[in-house]
Backbone as CSV, one residue per row, in Angstrom:
resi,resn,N_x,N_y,N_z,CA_x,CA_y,CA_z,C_x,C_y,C_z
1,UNK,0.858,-1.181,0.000,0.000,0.000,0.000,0.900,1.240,0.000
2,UNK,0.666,2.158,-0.986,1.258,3.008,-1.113,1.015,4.544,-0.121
3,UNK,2.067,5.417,0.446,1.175,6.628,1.592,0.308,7.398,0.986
4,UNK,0.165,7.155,-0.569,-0.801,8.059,-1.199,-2.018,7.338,-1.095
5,UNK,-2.830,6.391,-1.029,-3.488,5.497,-0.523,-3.947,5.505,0.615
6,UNK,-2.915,5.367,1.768,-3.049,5.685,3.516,-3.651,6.896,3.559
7,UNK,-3.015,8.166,2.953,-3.673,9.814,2.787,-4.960,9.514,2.374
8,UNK,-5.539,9.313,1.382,-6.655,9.236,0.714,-7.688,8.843,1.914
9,UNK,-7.456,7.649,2.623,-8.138,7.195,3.142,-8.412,7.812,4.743
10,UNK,-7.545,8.132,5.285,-7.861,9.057,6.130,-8.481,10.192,6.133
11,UNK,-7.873,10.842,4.821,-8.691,12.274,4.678,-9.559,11.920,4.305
12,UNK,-10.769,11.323,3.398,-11.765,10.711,3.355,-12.800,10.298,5.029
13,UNK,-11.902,9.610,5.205,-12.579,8.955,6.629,-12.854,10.554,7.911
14,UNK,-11.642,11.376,7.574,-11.738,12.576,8.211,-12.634,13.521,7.977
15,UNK,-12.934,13.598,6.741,-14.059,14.372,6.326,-15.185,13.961,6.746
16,UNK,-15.676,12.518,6.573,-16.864,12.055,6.954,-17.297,12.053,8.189
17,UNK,-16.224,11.602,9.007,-16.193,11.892,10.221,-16.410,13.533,10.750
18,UNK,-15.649,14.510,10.395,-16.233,16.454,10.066,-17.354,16.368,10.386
19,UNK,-17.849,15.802,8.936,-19.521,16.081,8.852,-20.251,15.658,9.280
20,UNK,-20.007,14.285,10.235,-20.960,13.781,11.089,-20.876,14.440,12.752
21,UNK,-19.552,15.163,12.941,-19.741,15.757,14.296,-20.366,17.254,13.407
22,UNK,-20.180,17.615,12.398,-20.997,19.271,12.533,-22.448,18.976,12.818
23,UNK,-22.657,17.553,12.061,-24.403,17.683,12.209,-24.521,17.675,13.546
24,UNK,-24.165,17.011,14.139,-24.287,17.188,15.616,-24.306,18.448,16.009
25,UNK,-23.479,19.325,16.224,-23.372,20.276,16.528,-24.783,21.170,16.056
26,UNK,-24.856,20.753,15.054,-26.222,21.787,14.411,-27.537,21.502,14.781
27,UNK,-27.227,20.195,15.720,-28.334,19.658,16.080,-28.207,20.428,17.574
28,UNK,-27.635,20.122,18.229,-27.130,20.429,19.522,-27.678,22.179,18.934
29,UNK,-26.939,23.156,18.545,-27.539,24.354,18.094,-28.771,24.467,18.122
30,UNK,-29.499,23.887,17.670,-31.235,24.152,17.254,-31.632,23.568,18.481
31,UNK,-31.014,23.043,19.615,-32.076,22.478,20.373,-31.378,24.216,21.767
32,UNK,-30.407,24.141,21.815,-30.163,25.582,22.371,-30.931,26.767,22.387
33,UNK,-30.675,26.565,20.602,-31.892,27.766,20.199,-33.604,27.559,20.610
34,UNK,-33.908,26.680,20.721,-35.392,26.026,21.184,-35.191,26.183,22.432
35,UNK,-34.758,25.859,23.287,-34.237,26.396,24.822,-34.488,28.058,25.252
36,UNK,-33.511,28.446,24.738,-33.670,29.726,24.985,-34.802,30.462,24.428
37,UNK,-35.436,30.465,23.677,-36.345,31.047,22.870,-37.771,30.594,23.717
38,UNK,-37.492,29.091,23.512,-38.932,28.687,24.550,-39.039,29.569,25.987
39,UNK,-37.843,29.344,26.740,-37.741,30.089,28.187,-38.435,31.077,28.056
40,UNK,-37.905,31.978,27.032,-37.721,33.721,26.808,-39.424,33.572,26.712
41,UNK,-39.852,33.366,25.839,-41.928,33.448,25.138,-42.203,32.812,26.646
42,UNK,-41.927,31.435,27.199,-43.169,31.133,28.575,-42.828,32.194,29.783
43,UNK,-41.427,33.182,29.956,-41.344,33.995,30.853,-41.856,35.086,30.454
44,UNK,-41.925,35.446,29.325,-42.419,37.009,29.145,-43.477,37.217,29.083
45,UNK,-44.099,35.960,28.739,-45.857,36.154,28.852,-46.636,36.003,30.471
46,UNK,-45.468,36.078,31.296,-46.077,36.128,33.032,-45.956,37.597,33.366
47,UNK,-45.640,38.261,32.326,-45.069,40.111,32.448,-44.884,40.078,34.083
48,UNK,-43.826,39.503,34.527,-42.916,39.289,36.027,-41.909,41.002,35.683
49,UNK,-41.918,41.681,36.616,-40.501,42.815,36.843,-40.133,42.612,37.830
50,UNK,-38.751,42.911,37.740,-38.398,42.826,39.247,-38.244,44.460,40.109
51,UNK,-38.561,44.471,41.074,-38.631,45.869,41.732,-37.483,46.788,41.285
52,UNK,-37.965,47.854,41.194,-36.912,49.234,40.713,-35.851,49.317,42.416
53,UNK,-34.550,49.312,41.812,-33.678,49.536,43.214,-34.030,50.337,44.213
54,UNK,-34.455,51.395,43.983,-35.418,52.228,45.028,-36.512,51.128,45.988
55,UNK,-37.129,50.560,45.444,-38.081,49.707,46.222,-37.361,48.517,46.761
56,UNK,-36.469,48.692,46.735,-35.334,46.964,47.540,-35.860,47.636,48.832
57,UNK,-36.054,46.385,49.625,-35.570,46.430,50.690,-34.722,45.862,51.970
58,UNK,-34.597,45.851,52.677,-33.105,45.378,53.747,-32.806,44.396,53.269
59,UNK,-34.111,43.239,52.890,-33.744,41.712,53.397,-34.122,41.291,51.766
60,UNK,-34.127,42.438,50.632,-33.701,42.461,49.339,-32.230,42.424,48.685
61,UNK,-31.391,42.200,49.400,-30.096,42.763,49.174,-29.308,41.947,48.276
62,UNK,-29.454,41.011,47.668,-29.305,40.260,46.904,-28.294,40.872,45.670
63,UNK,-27.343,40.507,45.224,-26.792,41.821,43.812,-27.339,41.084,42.641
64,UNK,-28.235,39.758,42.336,-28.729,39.770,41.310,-30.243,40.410,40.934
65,UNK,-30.485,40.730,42.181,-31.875,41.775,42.883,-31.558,42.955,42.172
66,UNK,-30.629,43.437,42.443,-29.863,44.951,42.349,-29.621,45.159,40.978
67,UNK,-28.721,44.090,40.036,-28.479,43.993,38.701,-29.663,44.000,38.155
68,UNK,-31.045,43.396,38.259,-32.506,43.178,37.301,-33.013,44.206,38.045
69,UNK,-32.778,44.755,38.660,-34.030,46.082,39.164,-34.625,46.666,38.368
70,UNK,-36.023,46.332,37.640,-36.682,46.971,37.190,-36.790,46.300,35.790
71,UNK,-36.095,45.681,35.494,-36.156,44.888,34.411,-37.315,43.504,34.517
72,UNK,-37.708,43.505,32.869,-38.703,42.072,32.793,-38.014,40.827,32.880
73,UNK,-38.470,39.782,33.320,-38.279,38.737,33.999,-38.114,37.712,32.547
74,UNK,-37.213,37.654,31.666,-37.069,36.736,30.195,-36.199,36.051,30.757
75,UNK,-35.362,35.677,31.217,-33.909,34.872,30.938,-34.277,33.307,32.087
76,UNK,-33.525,32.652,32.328,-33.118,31.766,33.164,-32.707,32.231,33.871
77,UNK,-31.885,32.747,33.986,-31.138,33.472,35.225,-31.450,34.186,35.837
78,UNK,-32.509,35.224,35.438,-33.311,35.560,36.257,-34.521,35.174,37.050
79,UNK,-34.868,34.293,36.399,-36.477,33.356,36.763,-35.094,32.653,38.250
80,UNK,-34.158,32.022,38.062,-33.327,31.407,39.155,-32.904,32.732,40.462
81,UNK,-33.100,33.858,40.199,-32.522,34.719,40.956,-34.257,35.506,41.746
82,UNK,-34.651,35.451,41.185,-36.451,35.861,41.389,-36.885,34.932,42.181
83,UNK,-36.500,33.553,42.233,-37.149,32.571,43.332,-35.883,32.179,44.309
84,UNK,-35.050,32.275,43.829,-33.982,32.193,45.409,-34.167,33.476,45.624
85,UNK,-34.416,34.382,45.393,-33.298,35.545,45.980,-34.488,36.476,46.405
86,UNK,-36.032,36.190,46.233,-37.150,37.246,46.125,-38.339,36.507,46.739
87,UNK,-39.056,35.639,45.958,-39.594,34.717,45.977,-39.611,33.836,47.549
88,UNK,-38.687,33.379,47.772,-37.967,32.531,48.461,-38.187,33.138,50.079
89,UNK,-37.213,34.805,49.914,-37.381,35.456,50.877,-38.462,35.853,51.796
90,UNK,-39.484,36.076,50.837,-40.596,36.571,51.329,-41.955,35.255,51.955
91,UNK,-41.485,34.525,51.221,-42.323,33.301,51.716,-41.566,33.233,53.254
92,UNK,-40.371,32.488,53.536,-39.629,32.208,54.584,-40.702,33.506,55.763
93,UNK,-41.053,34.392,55.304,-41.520,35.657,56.670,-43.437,35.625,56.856
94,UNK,-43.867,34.253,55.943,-45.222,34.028,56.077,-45.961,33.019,57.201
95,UNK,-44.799,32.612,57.435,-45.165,31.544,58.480,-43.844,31.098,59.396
96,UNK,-43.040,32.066,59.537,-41.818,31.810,60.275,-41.017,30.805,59.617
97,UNK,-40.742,30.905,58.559,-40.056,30.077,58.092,-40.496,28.668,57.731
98,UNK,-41.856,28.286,57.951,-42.173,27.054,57.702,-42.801,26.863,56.189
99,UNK,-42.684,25.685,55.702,-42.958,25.506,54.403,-44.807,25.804,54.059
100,UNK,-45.206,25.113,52.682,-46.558,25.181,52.756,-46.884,23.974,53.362
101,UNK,-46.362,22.696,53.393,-46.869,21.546,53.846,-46.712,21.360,55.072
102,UNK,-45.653,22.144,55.820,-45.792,22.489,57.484,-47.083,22.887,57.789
103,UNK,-46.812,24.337,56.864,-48.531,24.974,57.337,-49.966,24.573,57.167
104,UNK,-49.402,23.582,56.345,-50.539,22.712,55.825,-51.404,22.009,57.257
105,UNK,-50.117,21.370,57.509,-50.312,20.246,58.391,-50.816,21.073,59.999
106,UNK,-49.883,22.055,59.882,-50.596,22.530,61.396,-52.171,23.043,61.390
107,UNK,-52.509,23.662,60.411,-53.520,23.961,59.998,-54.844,22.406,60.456
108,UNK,-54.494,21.621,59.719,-55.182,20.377,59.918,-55.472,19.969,61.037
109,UNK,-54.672,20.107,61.731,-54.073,19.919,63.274,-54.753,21.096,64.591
110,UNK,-55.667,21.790,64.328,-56.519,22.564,64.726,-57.867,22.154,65.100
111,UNK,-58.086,21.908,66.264,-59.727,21.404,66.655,-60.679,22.151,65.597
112,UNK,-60.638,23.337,65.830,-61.835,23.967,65.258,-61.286,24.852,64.450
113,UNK,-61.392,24.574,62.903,-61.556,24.556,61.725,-61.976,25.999,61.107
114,UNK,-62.779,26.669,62.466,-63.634,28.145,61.889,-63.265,28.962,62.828
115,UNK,-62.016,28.520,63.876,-61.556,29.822,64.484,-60.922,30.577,63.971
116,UNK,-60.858,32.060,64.515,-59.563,32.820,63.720,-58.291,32.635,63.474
117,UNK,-57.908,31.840,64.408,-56.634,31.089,64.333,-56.261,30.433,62.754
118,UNK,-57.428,29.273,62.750,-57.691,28.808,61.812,-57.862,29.302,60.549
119,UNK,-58.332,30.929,60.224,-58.533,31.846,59.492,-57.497,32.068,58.688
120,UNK,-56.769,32.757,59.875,-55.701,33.344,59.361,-54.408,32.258,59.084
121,UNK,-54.647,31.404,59.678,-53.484,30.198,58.938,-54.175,29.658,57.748
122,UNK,-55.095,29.827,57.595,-56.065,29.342,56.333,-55.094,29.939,55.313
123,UNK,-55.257,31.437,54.981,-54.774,32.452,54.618,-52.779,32.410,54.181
124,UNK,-52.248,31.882,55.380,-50.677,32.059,54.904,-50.667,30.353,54.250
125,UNK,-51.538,29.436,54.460,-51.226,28.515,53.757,-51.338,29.017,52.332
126,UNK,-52.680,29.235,51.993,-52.656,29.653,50.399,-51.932,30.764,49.878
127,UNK,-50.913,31.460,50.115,-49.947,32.146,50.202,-49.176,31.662,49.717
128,UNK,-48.587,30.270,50.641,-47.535,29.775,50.958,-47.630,28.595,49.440
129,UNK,-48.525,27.962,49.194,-48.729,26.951,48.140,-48.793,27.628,46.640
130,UNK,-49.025,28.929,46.541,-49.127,30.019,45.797,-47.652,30.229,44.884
131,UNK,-46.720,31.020,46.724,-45.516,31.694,46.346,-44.795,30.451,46.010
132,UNK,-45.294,29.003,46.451,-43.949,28.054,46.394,-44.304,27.531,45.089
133,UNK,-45.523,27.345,44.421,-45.842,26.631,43.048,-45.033,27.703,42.311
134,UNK,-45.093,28.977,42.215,-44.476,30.093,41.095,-43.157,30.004,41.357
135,UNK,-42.180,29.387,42.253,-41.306,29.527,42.497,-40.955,28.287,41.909
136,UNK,-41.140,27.403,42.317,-40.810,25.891,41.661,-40.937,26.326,39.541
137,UNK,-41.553,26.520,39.565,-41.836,26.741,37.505,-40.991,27.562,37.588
138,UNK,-40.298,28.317,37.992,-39.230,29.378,37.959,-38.413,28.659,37.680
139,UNK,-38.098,27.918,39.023,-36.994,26.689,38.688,-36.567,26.092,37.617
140,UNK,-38.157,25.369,37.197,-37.868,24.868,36.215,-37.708,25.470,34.977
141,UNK,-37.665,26.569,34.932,-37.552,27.082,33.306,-36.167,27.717,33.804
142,UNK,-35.469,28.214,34.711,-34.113,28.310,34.938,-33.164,26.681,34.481
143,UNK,-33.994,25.426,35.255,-33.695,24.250,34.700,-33.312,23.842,33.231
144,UNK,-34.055,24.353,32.755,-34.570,24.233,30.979,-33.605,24.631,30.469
145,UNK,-33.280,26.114,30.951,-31.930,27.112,30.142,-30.940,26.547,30.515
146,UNK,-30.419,26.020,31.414,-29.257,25.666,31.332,-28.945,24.506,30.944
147,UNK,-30.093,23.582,30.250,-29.575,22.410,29.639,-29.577,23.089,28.516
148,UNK,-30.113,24.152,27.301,-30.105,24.797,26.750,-28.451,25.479,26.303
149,UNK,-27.803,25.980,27.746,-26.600,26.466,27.664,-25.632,25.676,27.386
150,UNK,-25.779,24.119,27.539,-24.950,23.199,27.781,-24.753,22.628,26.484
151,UNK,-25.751,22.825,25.713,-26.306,22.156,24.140,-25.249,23.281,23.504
152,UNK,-25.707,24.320,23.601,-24.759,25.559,22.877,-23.683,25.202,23.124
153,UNK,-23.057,24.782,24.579,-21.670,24.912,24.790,-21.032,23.694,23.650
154,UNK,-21.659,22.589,23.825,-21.363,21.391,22.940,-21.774,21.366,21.622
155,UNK,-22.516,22.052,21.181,-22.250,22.862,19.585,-20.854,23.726,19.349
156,UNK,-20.161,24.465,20.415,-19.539,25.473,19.546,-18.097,23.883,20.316
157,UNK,-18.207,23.521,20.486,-17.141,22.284,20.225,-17.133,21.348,19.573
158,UNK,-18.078,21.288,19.026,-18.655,20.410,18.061,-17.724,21.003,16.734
159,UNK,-18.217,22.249,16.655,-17.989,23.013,15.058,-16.364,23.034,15.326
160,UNK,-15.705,23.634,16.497,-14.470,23.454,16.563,-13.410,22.115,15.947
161,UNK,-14.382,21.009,16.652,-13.978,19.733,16.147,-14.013,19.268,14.719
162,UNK,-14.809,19.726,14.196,-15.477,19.290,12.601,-14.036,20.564,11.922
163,UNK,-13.644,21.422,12.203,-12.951,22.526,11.612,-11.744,21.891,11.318
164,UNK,-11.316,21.179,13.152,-9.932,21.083,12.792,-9.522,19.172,12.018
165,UNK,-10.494,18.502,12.001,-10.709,17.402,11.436,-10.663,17.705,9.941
166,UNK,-11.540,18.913,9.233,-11.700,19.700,8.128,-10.191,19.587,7.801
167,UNK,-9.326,20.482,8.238,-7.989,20.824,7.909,-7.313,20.005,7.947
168,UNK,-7.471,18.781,8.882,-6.536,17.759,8.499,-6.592,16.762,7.855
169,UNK,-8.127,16.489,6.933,-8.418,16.222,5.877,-7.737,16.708,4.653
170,UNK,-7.843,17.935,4.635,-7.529,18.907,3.326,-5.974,18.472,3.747
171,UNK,-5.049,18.749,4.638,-3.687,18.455,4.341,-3.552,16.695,3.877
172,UNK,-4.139,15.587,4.288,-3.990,14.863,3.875,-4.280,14.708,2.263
173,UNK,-5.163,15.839,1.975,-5.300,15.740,0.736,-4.196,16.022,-0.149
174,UNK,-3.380,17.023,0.262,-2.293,17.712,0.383,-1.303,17.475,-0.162
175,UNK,-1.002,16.185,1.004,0.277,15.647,1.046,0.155,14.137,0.244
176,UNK,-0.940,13.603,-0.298,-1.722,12.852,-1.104,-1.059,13.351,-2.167
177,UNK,-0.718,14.385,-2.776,-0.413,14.762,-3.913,0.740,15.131,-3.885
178,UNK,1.732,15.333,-3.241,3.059,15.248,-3.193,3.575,14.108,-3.887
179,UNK,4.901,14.092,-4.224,5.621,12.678,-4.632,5.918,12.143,-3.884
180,UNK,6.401,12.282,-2.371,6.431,12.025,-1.406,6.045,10.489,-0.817
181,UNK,4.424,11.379,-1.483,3.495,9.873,-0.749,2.882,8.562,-1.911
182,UNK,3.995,8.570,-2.858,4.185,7.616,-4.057,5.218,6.319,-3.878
183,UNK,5.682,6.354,-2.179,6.385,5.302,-1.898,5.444,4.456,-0.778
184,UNK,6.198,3.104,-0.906,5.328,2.007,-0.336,5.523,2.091,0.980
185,UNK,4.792,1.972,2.108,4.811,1.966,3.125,4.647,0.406,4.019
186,UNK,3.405,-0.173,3.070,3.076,-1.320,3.356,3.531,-2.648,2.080
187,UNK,4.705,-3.324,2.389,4.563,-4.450,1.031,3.848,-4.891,0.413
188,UNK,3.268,-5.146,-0.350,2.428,-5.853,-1.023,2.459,-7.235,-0.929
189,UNK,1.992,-8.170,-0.854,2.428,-9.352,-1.103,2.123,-10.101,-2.832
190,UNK,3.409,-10.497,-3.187,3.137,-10.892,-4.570,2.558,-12.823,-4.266
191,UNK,2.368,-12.939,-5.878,1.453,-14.115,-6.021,2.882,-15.385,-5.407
192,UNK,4.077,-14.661,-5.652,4.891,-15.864,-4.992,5.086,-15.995,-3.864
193,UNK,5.311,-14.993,-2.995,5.405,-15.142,-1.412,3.922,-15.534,-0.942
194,UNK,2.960,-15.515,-1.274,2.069,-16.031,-0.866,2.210,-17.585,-1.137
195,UNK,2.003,-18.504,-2.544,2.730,-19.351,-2.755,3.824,-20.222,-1.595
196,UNK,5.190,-19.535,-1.285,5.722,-20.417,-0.454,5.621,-20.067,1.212
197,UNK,4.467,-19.154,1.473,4.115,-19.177,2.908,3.480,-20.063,3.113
């Protein structure tokens, strides 16, 4: 086998190989792009802002609070910073810190059902099952984007990969055409050495 032969076949095999990681990549791309785009349309249609810095207050102090002040609520990163950092806070001061299914339960846990007691825990439960359901879908569309980010990240390595596979195709093509690669690398075996093996 001659290295012009060996070239051929690599750069061949290299190319194909290119074009089967770009598709990837382009696949990986479009599902990024579907990511982000989806996030962006199911957050913007909750028209969420986050308070103008003037309206922070003490136990607002958050600097991704501070950075979105006043801005609409589109990204992942913000839907993730709106329920830790906002969301989160203000629930924790509805029931001393107890969840909705704490309050749930104490609630239940009340002889009589129509006291004021009962009223007003009535009240921070549905609050509490309220602020924590909008907070959880927050999550999850913060969730969403960053598998989103991860797709992008492995697209633009993707295309990297397919580039430099590209080029070392084309040099094999290259050096394929040199005289160079017109000597034998691999013997051949003729009809006689086969014969007395």
């Amino acid at each position: 086998m001659t290295r012009r032969t060996l070239d051929l076949i690599f750069s061949i095999g290299g190319l194909v190989v290119a074009l089967l990681i770009l598709v990837v990549g382009l696949v990986l791309q479009n599902q990024a792009n579907f990511a982000e785009n989806y996030v962006h349309d199911q957050l913007a249609a909750q028209q969420i802002y986050f308070a103008p810095a003037s309206a922070l207050k003490p136990n607002e102090n958050d600097p991704c609070l501070k950075e979105n002040a006043g801005q609409q609520l589109v990204t992942g990163n913000q839907a993730e910073c709106y329920a830790n950092h906002y969301i989160a806070v203000h629930l924790s001061e509805v029931n001393g810190g107890k969840t909705y299914a704490q309050t749930s339960t104490e609630l239940r846990a009340l002889p009589d059902q129509n006291s004021a007691e009962a009223k007003a825990l009535s009240v921070k439960v549905q609050t509490l099952f309220q602020g924590e359901t909008l907070r959880g879908l927050l999550l999850t569309s913060y969730g969403f984007s960053i598998f989103g980010d991860r797709a992008q990240t492995v697209a633009y390595i993707c295309y990297a990969l397919a580039f430099i596979l590209f080029l070392a195709a084309i040099a094999g093509f290259i050096h394929a055409a040199t005289k160079s690669a017109r000597r034998e690398i691999l013997p051949s075996v003729s009809d006689d050495d086969a014969e007395s093996a």
